[in-house]
C-alpha positions as CSV (number, residue, x, y, z in Angstrom):
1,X,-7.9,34.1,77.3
2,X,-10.5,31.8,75.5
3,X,-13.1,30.5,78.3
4,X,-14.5,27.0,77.3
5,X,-17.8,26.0,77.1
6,X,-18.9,22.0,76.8
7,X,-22.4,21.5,75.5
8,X,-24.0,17.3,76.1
9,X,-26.4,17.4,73.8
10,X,-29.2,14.2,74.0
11,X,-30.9,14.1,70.5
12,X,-32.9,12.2,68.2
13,X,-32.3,12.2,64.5
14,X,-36.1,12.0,63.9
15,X,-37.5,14.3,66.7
16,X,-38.7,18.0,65.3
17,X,-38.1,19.3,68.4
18,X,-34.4,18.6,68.9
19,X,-33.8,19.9,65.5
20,X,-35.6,23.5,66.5
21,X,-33.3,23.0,69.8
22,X,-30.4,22.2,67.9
23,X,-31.0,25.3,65.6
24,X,-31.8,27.3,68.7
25,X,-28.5,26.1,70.1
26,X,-26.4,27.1,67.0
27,X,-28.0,30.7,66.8
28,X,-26.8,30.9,70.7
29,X,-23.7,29.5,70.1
30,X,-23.0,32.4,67.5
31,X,-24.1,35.1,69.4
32,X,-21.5,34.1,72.0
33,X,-18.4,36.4,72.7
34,X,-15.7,35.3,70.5
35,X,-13.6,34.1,72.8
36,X,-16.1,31.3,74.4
37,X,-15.2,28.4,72.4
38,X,-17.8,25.8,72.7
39,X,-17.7,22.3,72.3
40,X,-20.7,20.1,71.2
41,X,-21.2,16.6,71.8
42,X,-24.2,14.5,70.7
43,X,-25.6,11.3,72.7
44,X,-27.6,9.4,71.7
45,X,-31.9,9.5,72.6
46,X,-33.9,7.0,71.4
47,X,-37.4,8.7,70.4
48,X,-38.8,5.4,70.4
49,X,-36.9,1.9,70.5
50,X,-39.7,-0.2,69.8
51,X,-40.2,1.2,66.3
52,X,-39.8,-2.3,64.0
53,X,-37.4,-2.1,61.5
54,X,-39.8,-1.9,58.9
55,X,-40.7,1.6,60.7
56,X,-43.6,2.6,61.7
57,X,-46.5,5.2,60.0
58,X,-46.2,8.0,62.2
59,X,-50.0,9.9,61.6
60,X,-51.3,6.5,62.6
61,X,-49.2,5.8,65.4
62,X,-50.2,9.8,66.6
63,X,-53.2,9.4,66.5
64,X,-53.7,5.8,67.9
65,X,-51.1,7.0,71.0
66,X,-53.1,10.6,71.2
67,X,-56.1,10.3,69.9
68,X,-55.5,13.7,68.3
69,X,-55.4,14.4,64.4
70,X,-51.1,14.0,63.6
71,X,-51.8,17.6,61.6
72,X,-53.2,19.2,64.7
73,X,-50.2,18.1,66.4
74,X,-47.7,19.0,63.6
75,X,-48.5,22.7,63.5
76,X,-46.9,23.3,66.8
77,X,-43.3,22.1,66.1
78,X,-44.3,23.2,62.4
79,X,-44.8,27.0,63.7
80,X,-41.5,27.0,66.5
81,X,-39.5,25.7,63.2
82,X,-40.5,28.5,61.5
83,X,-39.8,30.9,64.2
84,X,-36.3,29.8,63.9
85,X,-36.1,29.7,60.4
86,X,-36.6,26.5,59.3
87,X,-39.0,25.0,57.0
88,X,-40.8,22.0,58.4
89,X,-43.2,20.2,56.6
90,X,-43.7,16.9,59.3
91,X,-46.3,15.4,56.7
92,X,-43.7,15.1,54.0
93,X,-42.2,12.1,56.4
94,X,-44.8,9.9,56.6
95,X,-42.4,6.8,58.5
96,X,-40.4,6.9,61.6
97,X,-37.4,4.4,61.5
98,X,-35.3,2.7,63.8
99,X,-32.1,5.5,64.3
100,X,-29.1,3.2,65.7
101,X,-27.4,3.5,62.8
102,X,-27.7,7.2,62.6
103,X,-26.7,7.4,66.3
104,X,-23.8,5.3,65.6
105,X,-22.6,7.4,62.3
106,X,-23.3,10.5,65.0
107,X,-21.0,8.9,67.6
108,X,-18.0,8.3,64.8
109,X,-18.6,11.6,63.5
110,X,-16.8,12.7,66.6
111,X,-13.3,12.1,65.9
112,X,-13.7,14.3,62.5
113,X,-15.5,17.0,64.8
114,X,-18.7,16.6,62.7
115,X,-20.2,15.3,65.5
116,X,-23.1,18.5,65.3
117,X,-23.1,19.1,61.5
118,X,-25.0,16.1,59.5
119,X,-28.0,16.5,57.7
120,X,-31.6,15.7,59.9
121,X,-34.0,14.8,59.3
122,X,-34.5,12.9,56.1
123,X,-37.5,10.7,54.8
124,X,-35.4,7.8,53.7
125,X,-35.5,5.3,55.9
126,X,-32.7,5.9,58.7
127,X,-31.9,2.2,58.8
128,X,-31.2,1.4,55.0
129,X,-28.3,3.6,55.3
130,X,-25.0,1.6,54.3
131,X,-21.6,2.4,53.9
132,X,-20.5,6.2,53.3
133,X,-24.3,6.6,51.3
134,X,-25.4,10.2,52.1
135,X,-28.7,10.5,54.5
136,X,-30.1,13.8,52.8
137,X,-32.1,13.4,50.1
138,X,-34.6,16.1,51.3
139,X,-33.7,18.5,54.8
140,X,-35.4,20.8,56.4
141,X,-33.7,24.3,54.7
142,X,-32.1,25.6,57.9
143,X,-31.3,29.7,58.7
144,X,-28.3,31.5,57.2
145,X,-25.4,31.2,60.3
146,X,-26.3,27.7,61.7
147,X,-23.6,25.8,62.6
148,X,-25.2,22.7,61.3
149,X,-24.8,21.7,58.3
150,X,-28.4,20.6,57.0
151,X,-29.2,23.2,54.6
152,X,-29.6,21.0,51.5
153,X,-33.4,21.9,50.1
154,X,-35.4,19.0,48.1
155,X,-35.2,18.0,45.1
């Protein structure tokens, strides 16, 4: 008998730490018995809705916010990613975008069931994304056995 297991999952393409969570999640989810089938949905989180479309500089806004230097504050999330197996380099994505139109192309994703395996993050700018154009130009390269599917590497 297959026992059923719903996940609501409240992300933001552009936040570090749901991507170690996410990562975290999928390692979990494949270390379950096989016969807990698990169901992931994705909702929507806004990071920040303010950010103007033009996006914002995100050491700047850091350290303006925090006062702290945005490396100092990198090498935490940097160092949990790595623990999980993912290379993070936050410095290599200089911007933060709006992300409704990646939470959008996350909601449809859900009647193909792909709702928890597109690319994140990427540095292109989240809101120039039209039509069926790819996000990932450059991922983070995520662990072997992930369910997600954001292993591309940069170019």
């Amino acid at each position: 008998m297959t026992r059923k297991l719903k996940v609501d999952l409240f992300t933001d393409v552009v936040c570090p730490w749901c991507l170690i969570g996410s990562v975290r999640l999928d390692k979990a989810i494949a270390a379950l018995p096989e016969d807990v089938e698990v169901e992931v949905e994705n909702h929507p989180f806004y990071l920040d809705p303010s950010v103007p479309a033009e996006g914002v500089d995100v050491g700047h806004m850091l350290k303006t916010k925090y006062g702290r230097d945005p490396q100092e504050m990198w090498a935490r999330p940097q160092a949990e990613a790595k623990k999980s197996g993912v290379d993070l380099d936050l410095s290599r994505q200089p911007r933060m975008f709006r992300t409704a139109k990646a939470h959008t192309i996350t909601r449809l994703a859900k009647s193909r069931d792909t709702q928890h395996a597109w690319p994140m993050p990427s540095p292109r700018p989240i809101s120039s994304i039209t039509g069926r154009s790819t996000m990932t130009k450059c991922s983070p390269t995520l662990p072997p056995g992930t369910v997600s599917t954001a292993t591309r590497r940069c170019a």
